[in-house]
C-alpha positions as CSV (number, residue, x, y, z in Angstrom):
1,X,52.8,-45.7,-9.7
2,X,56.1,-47.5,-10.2
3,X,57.9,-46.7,-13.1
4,X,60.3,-49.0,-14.8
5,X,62.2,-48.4,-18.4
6,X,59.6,-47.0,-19.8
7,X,56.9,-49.4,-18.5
8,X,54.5,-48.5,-15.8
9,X,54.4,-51.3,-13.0
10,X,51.5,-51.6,-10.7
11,X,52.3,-52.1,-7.0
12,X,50.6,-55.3,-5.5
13,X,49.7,-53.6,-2.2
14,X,48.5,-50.5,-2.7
15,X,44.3,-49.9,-1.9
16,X,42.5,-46.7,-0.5
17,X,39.7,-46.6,1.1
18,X,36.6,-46.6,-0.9
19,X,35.9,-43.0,-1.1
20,X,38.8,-43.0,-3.5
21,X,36.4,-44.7,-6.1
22,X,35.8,-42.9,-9.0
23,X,31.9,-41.7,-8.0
24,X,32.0,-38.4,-9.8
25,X,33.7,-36.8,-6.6
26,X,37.3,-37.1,-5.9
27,X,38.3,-38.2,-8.9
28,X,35.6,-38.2,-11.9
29,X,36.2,-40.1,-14.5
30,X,37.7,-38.0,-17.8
31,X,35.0,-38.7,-20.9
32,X,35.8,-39.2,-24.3
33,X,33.3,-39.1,-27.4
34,X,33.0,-42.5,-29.2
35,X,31.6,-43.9,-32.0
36,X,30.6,-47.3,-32.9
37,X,31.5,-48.0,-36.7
38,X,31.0,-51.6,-36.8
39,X,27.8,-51.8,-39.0
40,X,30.1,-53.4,-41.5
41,X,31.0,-56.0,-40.1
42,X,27.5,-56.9,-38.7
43,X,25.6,-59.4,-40.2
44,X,22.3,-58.4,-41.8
45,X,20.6,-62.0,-41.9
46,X,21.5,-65.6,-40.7
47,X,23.0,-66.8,-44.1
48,X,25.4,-69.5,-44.4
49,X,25.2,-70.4,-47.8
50,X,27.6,-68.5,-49.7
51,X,30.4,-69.4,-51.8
52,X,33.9,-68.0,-51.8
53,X,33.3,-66.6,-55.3
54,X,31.1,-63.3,-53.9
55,X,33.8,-62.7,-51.9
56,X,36.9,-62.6,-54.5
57,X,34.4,-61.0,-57.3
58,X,33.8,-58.0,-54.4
59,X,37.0,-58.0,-53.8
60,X,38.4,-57.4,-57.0
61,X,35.6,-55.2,-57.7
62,X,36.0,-52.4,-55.3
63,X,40.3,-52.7,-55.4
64,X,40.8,-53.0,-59.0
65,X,40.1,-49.0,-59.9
66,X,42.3,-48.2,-57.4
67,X,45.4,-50.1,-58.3
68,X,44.7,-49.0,-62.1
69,X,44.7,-45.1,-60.5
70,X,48.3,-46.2,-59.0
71,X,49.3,-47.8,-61.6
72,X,49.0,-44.5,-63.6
73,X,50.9,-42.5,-61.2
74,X,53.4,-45.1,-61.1
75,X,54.1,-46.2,-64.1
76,X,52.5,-43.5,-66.6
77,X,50.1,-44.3,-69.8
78,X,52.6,-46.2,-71.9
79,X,52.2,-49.7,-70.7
80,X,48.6,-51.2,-71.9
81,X,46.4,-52.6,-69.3
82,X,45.2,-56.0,-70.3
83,X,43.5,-58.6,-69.2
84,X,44.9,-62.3,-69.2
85,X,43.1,-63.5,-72.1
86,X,44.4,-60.5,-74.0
87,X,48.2,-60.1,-73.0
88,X,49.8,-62.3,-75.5
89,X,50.6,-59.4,-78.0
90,X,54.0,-59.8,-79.7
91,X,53.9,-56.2,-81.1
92,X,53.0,-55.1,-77.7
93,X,54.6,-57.7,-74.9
94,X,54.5,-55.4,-71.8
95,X,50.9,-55.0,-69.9
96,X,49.9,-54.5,-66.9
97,X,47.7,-57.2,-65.6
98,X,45.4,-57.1,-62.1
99,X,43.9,-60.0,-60.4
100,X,44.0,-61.6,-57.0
101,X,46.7,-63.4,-55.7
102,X,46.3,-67.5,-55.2
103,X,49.2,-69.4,-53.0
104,X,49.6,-72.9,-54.4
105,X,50.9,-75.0,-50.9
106,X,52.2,-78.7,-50.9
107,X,52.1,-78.0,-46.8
108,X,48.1,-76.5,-46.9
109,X,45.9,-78.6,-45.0
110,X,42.8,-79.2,-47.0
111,X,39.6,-81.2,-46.5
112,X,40.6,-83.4,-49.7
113,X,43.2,-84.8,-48.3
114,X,42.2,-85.6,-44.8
115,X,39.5,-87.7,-46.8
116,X,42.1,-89.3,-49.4
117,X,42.9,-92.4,-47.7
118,X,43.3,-95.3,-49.3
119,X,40.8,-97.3,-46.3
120,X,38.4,-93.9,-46.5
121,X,39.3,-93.0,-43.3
122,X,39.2,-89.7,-41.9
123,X,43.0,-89.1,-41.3
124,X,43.3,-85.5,-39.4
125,X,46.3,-83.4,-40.5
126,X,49.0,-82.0,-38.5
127,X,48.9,-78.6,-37.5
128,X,52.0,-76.2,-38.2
129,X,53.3,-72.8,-36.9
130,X,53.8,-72.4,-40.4
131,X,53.3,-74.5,-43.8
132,X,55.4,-72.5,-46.4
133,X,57.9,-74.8,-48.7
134,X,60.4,-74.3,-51.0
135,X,57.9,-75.9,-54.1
136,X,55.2,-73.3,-53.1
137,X,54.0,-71.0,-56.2
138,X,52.0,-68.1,-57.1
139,X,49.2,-67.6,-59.1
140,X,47.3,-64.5,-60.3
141,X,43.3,-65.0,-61.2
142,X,41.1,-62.1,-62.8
143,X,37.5,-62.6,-63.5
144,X,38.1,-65.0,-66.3
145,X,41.0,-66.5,-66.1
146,X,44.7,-67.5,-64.3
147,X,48.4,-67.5,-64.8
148,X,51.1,-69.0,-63.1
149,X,53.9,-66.1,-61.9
150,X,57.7,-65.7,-61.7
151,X,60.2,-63.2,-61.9
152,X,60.4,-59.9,-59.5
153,X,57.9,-61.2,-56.6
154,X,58.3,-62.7,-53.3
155,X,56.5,-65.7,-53.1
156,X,56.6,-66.4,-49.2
157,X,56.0,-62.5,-48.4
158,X,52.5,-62.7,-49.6
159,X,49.5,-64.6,-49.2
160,X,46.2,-65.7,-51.1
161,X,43.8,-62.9,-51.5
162,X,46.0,-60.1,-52.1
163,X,45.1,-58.0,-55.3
164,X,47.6,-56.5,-57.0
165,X,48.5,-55.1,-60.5
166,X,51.6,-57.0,-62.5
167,X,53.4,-55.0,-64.7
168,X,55.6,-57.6,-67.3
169,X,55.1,-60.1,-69.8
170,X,54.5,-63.7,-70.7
171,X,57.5,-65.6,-70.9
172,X,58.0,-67.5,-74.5
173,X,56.7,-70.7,-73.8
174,X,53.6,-69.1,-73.0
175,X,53.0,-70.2,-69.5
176,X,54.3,-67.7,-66.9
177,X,53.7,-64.0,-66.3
178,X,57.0,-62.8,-65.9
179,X,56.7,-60.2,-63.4
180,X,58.6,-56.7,-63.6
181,X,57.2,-54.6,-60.9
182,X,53.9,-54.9,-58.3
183,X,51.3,-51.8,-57.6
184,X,48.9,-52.4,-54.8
185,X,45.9,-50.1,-54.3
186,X,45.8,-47.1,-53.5
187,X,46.1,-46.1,-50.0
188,X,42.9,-44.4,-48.8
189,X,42.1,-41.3,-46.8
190,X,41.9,-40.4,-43.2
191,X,38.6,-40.6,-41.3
192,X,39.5,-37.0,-40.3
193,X,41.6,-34.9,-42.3
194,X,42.5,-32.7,-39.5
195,X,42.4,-33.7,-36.2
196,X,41.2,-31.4,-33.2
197,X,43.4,-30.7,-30.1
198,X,42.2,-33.7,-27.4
199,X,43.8,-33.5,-24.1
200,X,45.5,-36.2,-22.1
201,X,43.6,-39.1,-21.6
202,X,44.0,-42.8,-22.1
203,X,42.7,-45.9,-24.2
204,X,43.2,-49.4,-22.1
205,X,44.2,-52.2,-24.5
206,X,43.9,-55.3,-22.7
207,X,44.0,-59.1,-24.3
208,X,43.4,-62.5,-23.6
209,X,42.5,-62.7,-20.4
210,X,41.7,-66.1,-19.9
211,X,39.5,-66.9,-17.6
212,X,39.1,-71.0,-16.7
213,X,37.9,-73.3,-14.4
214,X,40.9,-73.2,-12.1
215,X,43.2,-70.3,-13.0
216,X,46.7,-69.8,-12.1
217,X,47.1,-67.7,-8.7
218,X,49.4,-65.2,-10.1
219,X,46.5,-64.7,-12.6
220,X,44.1,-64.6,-10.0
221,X,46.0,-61.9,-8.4
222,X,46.8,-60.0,-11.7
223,X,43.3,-59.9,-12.8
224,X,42.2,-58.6,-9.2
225,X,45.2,-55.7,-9.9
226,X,43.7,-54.9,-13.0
227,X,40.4,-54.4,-11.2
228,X,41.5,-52.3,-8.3
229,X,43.8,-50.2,-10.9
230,X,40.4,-49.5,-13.0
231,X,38.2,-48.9,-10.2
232,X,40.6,-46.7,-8.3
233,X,41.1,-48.5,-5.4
234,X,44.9,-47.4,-5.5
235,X,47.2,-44.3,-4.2
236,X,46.7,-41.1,-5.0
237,X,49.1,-40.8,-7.5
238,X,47.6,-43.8,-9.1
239,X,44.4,-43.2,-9.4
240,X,45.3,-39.7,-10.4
241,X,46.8,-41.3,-13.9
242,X,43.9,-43.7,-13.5
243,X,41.4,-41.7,-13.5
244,X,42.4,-40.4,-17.1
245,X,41.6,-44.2,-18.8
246,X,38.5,-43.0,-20.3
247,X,37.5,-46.4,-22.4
248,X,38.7,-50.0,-22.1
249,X,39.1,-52.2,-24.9
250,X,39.3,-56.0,-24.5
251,X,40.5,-57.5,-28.1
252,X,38.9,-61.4,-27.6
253,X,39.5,-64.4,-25.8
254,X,37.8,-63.6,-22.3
255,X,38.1,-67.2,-22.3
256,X,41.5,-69.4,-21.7
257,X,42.9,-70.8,-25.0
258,X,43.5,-74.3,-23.3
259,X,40.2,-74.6,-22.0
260,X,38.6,-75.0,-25.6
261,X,41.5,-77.6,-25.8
262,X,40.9,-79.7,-23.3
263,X,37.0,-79.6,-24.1
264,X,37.8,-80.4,-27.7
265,X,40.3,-83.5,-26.5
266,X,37.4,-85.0,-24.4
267,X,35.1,-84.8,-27.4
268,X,37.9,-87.2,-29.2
269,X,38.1,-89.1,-26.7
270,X,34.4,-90.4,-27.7
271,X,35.8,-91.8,-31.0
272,X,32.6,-91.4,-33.5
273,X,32.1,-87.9,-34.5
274,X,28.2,-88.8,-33.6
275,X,29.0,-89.8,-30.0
276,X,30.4,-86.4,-28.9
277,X,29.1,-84.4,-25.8
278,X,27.4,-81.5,-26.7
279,X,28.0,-79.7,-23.3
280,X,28.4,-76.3,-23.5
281,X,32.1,-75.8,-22.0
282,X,31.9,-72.2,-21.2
283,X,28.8,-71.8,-19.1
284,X,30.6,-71.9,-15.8
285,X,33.3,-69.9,-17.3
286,X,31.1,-67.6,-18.3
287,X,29.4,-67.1,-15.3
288,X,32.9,-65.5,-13.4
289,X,33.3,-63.2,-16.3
290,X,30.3,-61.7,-15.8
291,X,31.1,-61.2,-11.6
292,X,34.1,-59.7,-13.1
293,X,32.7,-57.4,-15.9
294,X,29.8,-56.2,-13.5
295,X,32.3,-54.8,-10.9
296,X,35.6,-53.6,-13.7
297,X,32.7,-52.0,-15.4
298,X,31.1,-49.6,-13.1
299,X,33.0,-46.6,-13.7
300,X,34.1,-47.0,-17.1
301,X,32.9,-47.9,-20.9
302,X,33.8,-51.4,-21.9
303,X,34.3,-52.5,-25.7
304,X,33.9,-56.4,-25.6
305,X,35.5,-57.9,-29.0
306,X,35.1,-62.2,-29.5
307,X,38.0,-64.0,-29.7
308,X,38.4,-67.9,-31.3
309,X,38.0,-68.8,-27.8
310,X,34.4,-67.0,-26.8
311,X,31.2,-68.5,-27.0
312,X,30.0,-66.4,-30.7
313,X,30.8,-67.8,-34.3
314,X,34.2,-68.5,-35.3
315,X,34.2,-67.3,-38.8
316,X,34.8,-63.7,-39.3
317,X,34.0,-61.1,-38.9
318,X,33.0,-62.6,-35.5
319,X,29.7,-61.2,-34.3
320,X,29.2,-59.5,-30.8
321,X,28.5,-62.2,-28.0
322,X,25.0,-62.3,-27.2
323,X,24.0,-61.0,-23.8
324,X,22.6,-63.9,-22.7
325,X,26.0,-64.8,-22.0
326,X,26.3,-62.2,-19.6
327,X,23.2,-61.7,-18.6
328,X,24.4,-59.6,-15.0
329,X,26.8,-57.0,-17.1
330,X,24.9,-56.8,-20.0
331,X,22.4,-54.4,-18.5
332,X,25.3,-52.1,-17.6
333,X,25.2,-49.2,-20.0
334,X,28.8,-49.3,-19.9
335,X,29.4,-52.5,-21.6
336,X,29.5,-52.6,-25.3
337,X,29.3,-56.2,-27.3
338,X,31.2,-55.3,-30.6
339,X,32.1,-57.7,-33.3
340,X,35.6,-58.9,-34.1
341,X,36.6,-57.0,-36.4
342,X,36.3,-53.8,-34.3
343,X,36.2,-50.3,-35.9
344,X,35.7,-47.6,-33.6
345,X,36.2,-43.5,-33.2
346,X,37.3,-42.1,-29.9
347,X,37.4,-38.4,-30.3
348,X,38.3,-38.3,-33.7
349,X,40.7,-40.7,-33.3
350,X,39.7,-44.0,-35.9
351,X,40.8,-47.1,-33.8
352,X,40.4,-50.6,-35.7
353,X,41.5,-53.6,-34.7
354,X,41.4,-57.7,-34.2
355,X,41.4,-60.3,-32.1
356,X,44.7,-61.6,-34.0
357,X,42.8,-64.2,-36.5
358,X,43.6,-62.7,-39.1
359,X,47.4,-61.8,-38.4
360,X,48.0,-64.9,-37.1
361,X,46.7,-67.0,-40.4
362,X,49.2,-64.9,-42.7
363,X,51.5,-65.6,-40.3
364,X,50.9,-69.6,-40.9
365,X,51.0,-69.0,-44.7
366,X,53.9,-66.5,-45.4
367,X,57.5,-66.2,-43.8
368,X,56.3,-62.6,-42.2
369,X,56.6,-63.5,-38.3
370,X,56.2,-59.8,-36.9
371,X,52.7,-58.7,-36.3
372,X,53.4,-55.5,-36.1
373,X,55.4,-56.3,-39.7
374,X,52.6,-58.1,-40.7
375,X,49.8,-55.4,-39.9
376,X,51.6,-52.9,-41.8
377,X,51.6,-54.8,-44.6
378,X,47.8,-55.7,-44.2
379,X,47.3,-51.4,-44.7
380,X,50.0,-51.7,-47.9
381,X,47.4,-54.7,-49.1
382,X,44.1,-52.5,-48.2
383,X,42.7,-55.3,-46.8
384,X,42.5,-56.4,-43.4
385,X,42.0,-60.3,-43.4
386,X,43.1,-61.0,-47.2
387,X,42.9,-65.0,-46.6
388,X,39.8,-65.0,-45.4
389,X,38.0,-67.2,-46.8
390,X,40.6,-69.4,-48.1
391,X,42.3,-70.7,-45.0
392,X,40.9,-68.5,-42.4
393,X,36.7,-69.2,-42.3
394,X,34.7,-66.0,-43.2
395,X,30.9,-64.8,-43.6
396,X,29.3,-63.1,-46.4
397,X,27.9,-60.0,-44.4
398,X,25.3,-59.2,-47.1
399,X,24.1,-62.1,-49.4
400,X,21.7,-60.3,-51.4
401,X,24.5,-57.6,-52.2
402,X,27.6,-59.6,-51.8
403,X,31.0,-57.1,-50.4
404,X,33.7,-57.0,-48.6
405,X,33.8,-56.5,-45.2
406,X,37.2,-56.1,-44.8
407,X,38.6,-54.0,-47.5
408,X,39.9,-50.7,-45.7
409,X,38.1,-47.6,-46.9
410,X,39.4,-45.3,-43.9
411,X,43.4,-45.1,-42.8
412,X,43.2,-45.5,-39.1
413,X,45.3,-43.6,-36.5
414,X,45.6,-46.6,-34.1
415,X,45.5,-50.1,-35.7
416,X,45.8,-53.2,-33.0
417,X,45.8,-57.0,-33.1
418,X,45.3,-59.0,-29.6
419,X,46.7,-62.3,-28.5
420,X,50.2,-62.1,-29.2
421,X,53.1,-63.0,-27.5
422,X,54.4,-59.9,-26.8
423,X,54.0,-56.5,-26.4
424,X,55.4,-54.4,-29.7
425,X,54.6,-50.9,-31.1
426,X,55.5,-48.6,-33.9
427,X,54.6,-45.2,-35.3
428,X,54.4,-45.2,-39.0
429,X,53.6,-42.7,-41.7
430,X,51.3,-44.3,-44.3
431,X,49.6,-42.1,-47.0
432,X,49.2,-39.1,-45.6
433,X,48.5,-40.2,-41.6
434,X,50.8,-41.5,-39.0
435,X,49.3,-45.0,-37.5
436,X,50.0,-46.6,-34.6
437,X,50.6,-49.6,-34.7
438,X,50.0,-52.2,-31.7
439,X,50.6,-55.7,-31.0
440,X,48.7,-56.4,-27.3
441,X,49.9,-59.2,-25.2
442,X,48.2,-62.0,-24.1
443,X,47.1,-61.3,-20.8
444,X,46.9,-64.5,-19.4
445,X,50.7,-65.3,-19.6
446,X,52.4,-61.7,-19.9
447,X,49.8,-60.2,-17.2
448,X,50.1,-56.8,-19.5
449,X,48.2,-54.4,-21.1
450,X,48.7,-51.2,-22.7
451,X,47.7,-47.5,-22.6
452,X,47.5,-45.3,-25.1
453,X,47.4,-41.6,-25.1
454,X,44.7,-40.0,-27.2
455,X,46.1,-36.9,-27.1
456,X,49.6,-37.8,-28.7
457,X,49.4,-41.6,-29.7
458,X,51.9,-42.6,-27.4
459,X,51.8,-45.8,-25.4
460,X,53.7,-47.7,-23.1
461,X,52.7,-51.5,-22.1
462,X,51.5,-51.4,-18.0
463,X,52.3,-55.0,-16.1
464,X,49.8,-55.9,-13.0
465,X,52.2,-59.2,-12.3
């Protein structure tokens, strides 16, 4: 295999006969122990009914012991905890307060005011990379009641949904919490305290692979690259490396993000909402990703997560796509449907990851442009997708006993986030674990994905264009 700065390049022309296919013979396949820790993020029943207030109320329930443990550590037993109905104490000004986080946005698009027109038209809004303003404002809300914030806090670095615990006071009018420092929870423990020795072997990140109707050749021939490369139709001395890829993960959007586009622009086109074409725009997409997934999948396990682009629901967590959709693969014991969300253990090793939703919507609603940035600061939040279910749509996984899905209870060893622009990686010590971190390329437009090794963490980004 070529090898470029760093980056491993996979040749265009390079195939070996079929006897160089990994069949258990010349080059068996290297096995790796997984498990599948998705249960929470699987729904129990079909329940649509829920209100954002479950959500918040579990939210704040399960964070708020462990920002008052921090809090302790942080800033000792003198400061009072209080809550807002109780803070105005002139003998005693300083308290710590906790609550959940509210962004107030002039720029947010909201159903209101697509509907406020003065003719009672529907008037859609404009979509934005990103809607933060300089008039924007924070509020913090505990179960009771709310106060508008000021002082030490970075309005545009955080987002609704974040709980945190304020230490300060009220200012003298009365009306602001005027904020000293910020705790946020406590970070929580490994999934394994002490990891075993694992040898060499690899973890394929892939992306975005965007299949459509009439895809680009250089995709074409990228996607056939990919397939040789996993199959190990290659030279020796890549299939040698190849053979070491023990599991592939594909983070969402099998589908092309401008085919839901141009399906969605065609439905416009019909004016009334109640004269729109129901036809279902993926079937015939659908229908080459499983020719694909039948033959990348024969010699190794494949983890399929739904992107906003697949044919499952859009609010998260997204569940796993049904396998009617693929009806050929799907009776492969190889390939895995998982929901998006993904939390998974290979060997130990506590891999969770997205489809990039969630980054991408803090992204929209803060000035934090990074994802890898971005992701760190989800782990510093304890919470994976904090503005779900304010701007980005979410589902109450258990409506009888209403929690949060997405609160992190383990710290990971490899966090990732699909979809994004670029590749990017760090290696950061959080708690007591070092995480990598991973931002995977879209592989319809960079042609890229990335492998990591289990053994030390390291990864590199591998091109098939």
């Amino acid at each position: 295999m070529e090898v470029d700065s760093g980056d491993a390049v996979v040749p265009r022309s390079t195939v070996t006969p079929s006897s160089q296919v990994f069949n258990g013979s010349n080059y068996p396949r290297i096995k790796v122990r997984h498990e599948n820790l998705c249960d929470d993020f699987i729904l129990e029943e079909n329940h649509f009914t829920s209100q954002y207030f479950p959500f918040y109320v579990a939210r704040l329930k399960t964070l708020k012991p462990l920002i008052q443990k921090l809090a302790v550590q942080k800033w000792g037993t003198n400061v009072r905890f209080s809550s807002m109905s109780e803070m105005n104490d002139k003998d005693d000004p300083r308290v710590i307060i906790i609550g959940i986080l509210f962004k107030k946005m002039e720029n947010q698009p909201t159903v209101l005011k697509e509907i406020s027109s003065e003719d009672n038209q529907i008037v859609p809004q404009s979509t934005a990379d990103c809607y933060i303003d300089d008039t924007d404002y924070l509020i913090l809300q505990d179960e009771t009641e709310n106060v508008r914030l000021s002082g030490n806090i970075s309005i545009h670095s955080h987002v609704t949904g974040i709980v945190v615990g304020l230490k300060g006071c009220v200012n003298p009018d009365g009306n602001d919490f005027i904020v000293e420092e910020i705790c946020y929870p406590s970070l929580p423990s490994p999934y394994v305290e002490k990891l075993p020795p694992i040898e060499t072997k690899y973890i394929l990140l892939l992306s975005g692979l965007g299949f459509s109707k009439n895809p680009s050749s250089q995709l074409c021939k990228a996607t056939d690259l990919l397939k040789s490369f996993i199959t190990g139709f290659l030279r020796p001395e890549d299939a040698e490396k190849s053979q070491k890829i023990s599991r592939v993960i594909i983070a969402g959007n099998l589908i092309g993000e401008k085919v839901r586009a141009e399906e969605l622009a065609k439905d416009e086109a019909h004016g009334k909402p109640w004269l729109k074409q129901s036809k279902p725009f993926f079937v015939d997409i659908m229908e080459k990703v499983d020719s694909f997934l039948v033959e990348f999948a024969r010699t190794i396990g494949v983890e399929i997560m739904p992107g906003h682009t697949d044919p499952t629901c859009q609010p998260l967590p997204q569940q796993p796509m049904s396998p009617c959709i693929i009806p050929k693969s799907s009776t492969l014991d190889s390939i895995h449907c998982v929901s998006n969300p993904y939390c998974g253990a290979y060997d130990s090793r506590l891999f969770i990851g997205s489809s990039g939703q969630n980054i991408d919507d803090i992204r929209r609603f803060s000035n934090l442009t990074d994802p890898i940035e971005i992701m760190e600061k989800t782990v510093i939040w304890s919470h994976l997708a904090p503005t779900v279910p304010d701007t980005l749509p979410g589902l109450n996984v258990k409506p009888d006993n209403p929690e949060d899905p997405f609160i992190l209870t383990r710290l990971p060893d490899v966090y990732f986030v699909g979809n994004q622009k670029e590749f990017s990686t760090s290696f950061k010590e959080m708690g007591n674990r070092h995480i990598r971190f991973i931002s995977i390329p879209k592989f319809e437009t960079t042609f890229t994905g990335v492998l990591l090794n289990l053994a030390d963490l390291t990864c590199e980004k591998i091109s098939f264009g």
